[in-house]
C-alpha positions as CSV (number, residue, x, y, z in Angstrom):
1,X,154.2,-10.5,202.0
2,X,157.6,-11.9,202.0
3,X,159.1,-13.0,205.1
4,X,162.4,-13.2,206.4
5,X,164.9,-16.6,205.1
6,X,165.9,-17.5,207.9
7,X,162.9,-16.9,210.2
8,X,160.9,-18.6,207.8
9,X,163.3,-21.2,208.0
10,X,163.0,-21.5,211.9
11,X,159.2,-21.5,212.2
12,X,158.7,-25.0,211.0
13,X,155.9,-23.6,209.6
14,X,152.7,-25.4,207.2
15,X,149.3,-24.3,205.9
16,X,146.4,-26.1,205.0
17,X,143.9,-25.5,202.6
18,X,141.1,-27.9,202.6
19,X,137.0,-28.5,201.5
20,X,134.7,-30.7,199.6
21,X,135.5,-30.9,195.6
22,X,134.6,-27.6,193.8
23,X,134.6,-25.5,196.6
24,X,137.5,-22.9,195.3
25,X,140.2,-24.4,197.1
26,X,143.3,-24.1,194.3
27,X,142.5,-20.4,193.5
28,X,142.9,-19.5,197.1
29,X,145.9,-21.6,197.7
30,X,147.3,-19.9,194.5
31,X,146.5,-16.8,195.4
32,X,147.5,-17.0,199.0
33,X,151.0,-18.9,198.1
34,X,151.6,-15.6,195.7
35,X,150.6,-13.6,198.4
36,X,153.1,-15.2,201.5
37,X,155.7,-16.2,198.9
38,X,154.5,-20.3,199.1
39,X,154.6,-23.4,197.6
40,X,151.9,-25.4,197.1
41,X,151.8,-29.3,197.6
42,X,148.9,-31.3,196.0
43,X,146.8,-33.3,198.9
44,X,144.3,-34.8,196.0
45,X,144.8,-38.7,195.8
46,X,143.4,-38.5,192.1
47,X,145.5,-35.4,191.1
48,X,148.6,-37.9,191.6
49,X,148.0,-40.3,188.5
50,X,149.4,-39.2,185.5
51,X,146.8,-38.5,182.5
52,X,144.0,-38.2,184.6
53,X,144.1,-33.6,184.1
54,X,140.6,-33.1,183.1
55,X,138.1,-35.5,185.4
56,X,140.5,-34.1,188.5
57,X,140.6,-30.3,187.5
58,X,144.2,-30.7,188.1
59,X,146.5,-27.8,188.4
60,X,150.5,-27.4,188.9
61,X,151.6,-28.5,192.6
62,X,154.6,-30.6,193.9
63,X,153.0,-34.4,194.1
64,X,151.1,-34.0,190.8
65,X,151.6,-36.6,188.2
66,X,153.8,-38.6,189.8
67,X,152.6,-42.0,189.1
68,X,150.3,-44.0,186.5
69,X,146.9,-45.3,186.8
70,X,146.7,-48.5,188.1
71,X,150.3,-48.4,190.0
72,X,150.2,-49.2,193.8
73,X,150.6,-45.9,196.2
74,X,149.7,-45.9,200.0
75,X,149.1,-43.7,202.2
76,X,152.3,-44.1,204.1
77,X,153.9,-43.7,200.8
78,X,152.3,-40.0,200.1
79,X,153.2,-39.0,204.0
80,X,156.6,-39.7,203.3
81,X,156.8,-37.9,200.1
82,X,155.0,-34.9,201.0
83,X,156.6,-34.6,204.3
84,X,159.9,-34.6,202.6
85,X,158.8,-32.0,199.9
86,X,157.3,-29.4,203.0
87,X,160.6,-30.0,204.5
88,X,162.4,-28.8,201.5
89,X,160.1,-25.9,200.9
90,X,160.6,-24.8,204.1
91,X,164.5,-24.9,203.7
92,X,164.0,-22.5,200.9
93,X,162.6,-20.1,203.1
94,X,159.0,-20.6,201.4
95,X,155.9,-20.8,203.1
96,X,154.3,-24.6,202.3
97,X,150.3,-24.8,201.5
98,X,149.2,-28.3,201.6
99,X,146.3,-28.2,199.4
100,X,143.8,-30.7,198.4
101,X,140.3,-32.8,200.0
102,X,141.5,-36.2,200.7
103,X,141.0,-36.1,204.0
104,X,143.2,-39.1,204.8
105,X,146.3,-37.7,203.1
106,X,145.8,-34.3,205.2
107,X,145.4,-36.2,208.2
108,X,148.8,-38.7,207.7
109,X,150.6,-35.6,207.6
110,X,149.2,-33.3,210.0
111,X,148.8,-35.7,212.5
112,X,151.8,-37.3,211.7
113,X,149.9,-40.8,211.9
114,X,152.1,-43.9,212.1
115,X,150.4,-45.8,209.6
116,X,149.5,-49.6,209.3
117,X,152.8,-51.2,207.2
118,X,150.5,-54.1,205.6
119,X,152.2,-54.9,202.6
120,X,150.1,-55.3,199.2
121,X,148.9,-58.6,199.0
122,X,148.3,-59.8,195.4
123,X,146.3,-62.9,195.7
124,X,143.8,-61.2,197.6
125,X,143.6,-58.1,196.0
126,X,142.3,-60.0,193.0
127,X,139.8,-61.5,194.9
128,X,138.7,-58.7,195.9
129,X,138.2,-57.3,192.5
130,X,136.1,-59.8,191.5
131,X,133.9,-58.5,194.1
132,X,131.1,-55.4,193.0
133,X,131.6,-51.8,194.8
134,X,128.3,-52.5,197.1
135,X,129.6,-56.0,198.2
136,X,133.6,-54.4,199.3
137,X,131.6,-51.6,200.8
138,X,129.5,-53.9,202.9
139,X,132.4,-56.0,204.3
140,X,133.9,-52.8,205.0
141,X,131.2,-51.6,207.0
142,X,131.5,-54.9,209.0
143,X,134.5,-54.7,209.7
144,X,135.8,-51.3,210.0
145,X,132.4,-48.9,210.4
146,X,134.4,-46.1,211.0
147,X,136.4,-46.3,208.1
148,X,133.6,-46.9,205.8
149,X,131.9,-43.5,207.1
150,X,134.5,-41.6,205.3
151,X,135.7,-43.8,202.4
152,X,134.8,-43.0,198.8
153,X,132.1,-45.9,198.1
154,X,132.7,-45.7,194.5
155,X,136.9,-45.9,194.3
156,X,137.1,-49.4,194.4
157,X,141.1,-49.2,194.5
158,X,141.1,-47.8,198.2
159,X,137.9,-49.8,199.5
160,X,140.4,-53.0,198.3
161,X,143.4,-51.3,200.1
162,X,140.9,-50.6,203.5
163,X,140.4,-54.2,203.1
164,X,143.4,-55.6,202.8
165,X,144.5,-53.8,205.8
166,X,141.7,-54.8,207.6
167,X,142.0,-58.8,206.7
168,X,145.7,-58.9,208.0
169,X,144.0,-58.0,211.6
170,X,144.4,-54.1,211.8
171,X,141.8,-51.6,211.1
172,X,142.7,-48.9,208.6
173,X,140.9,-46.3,211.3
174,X,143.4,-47.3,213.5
175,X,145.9,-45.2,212.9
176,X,148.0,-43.6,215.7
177,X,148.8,-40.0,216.5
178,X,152.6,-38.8,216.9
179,X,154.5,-35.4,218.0
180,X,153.3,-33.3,215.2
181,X,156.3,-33.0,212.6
182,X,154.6,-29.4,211.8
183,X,153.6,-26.3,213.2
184,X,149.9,-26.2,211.4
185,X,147.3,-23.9,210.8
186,X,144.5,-25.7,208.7
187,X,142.0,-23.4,206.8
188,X,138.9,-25.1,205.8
189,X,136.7,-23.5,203.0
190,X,132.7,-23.1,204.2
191,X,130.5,-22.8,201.6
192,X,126.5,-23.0,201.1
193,X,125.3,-26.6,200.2
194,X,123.1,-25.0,197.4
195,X,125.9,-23.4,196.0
196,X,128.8,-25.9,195.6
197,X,126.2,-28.1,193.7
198,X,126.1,-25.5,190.9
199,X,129.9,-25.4,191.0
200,X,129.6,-29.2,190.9
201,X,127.5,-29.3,187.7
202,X,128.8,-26.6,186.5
203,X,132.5,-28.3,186.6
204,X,130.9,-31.7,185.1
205,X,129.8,-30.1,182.1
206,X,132.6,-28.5,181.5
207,X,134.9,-31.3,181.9
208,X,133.0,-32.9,179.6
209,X,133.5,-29.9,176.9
210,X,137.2,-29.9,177.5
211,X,137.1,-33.8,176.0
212,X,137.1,-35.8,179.0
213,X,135.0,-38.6,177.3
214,X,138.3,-38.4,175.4
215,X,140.8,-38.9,178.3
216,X,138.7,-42.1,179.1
217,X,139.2,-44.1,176.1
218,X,143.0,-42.4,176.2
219,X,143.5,-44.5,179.7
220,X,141.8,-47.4,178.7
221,X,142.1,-50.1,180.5
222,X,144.9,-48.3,183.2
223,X,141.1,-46.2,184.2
224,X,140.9,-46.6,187.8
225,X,138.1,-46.9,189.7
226,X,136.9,-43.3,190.5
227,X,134.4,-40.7,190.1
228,X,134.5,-38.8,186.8
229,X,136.0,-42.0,184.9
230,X,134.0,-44.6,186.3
231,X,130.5,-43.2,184.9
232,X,132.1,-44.1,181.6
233,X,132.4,-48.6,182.2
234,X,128.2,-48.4,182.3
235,X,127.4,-47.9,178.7
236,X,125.0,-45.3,178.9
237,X,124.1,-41.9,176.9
238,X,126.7,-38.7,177.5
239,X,123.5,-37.1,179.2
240,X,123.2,-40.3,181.7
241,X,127.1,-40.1,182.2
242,X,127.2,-36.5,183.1
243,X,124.0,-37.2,185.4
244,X,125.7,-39.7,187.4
245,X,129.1,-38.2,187.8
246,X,127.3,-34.5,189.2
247,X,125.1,-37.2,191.7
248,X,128.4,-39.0,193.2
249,X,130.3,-36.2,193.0
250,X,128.0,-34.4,195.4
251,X,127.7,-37.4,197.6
252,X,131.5,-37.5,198.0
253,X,131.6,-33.8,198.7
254,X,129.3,-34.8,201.6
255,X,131.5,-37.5,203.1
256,X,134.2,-35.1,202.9
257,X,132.7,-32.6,204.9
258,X,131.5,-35.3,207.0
259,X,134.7,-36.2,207.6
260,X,136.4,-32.6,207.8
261,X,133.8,-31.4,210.9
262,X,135.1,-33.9,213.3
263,X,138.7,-31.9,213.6
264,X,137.9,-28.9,215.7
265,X,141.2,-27.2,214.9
266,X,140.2,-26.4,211.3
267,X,139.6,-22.6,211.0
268,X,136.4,-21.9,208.5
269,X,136.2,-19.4,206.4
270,X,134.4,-17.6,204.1
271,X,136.2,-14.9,201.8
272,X,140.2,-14.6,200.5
273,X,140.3,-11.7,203.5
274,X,139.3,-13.9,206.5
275,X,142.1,-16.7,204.9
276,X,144.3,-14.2,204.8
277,X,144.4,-12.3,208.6
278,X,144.6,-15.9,209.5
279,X,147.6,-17.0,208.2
280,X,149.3,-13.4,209.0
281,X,148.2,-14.1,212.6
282,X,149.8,-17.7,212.6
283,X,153.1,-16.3,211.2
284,X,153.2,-13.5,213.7
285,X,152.9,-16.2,216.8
């Protein structure tokens, strides 16, 4: 379906395609962005560091690989980027998919939140470090619950940011709404519990066949914090690894649907077909 340049142009138009990890979200944004003539703009804050391809089943979209492990990238820093890039594919006369399950990142731009500027503070993130993932996660708790409902427990690089932001006397859940830069439809992916912890173990293991233990001594010391790569800092048998990257991957797939059922505009869906009258309903209104 290939719609007019100009009127696609004019509609100011965006489409999201979210749900937890593993749920079949990139081939129904490809298939879909084929389909409506698209573009489709990564919305995964892991699929953004460069050399991380296997532990983040990453595939081609704007705002992949663009920085290394290790480097320093906000939130306000990906709403600016991606806005920009939406805004260019839409002045091509392409329909953008925004794409991805960080919930925060699809949030900044829908929403178009006017995020916290707290500057990275050095001394303190070091500090910070120092501390273990259950220690940041409890401070957290104290002093930004709702934040913490959502957060990834085990990515110690954004419990440190949550903090920082937090310590300079704002709450990272404070965020604030403004005019919506984009006319949005956001399709959410429902999918049996039972189910996307197959797809979950299935993934693991074949990550692990496609050489991630690999990729992990590739990054070295540049490995950040996160599920998939993490497993890999506690010494333990390939068998243990793979156990404990299936168990907190399913237990971030539940705080993101956790955090994905509290916006009552997402449409859920089931099947390629249902996705598909929805978004030729939005561009017909």
């Amino acid at each position: 379906m290939f719609l007019n340049y100009d009127k696609i142009k004019k509609m100011n138009k965006l489409v999201v395609i979210l749900g937890p990890t593993a749920s079949g979200k990139t081939k129904l944004a490809d298939n879909l962005s084929q389909e409506f003539n698209g573009e489709i703009i990564n919305a995964d804050s892991r699929q953004i560091y460069i050399g991380m391809d296997i532990g983040t089943n990453k595939s081609p979209a704007h705002l992949v690989d663009i920085i290394y492990p290790g480097q320093i990238f906000t939130v306000a820093q990906y709403k600016k980027l991606a806005t920009k890039i939406i805004k260019e594919v839409q002045s091509r006369g392409k329909l953008p998919f925004l794409v991805g399950g960080t919930g925060l990142y699809i949030q900044a731009v829908v929403n178009n939140l006017q995020i916290p500027k707290v500057k990275p503070n050095k001394l303190l993130r070091q500090k910070l470090e120092k501390q273990s993932l259950k220690q940041l996660f409890y401070i957290l708790k104290r002093l930004d619950p709702q934040t913490a409902e959502t957060i990834d427990s085990k990515n110690q690089r954004r419990l440190v940011r949550a903090l920082e932001v937090c310590l300079s006397g704002q709450k990272f859940s404070e965020k604030i709404k403004s005019k919506p830069l984009f006319d949005v439809l956001q399709i959410g992916i429902s999918i049996d519990r039972v189910k996307l912890n197959k797809r979950i173990n299935k993934r693991v293991d074949e990550m692990l066949q496609e050489g991630l233990e690999d990729e992990v001594k590739t990054l070295g010391n540049n490995m950040p914090e996160t599920i998939g790569y993490q497993e890999f800092k506690q010494g333990k048998s390939i068998a243990k690894i793979a156990d404990l990257i299936k168990l907190h991957t399913r237990q971030y797939a539940k705080r993101q649907m956790t955090w994905f059922k509290r916006d009552r505009r997402i449409k859920w869906i089931r099947n390629y077909g249902e996705a598909r009258n929805l978004i030729k309903s939005f561009l017909a209104s």
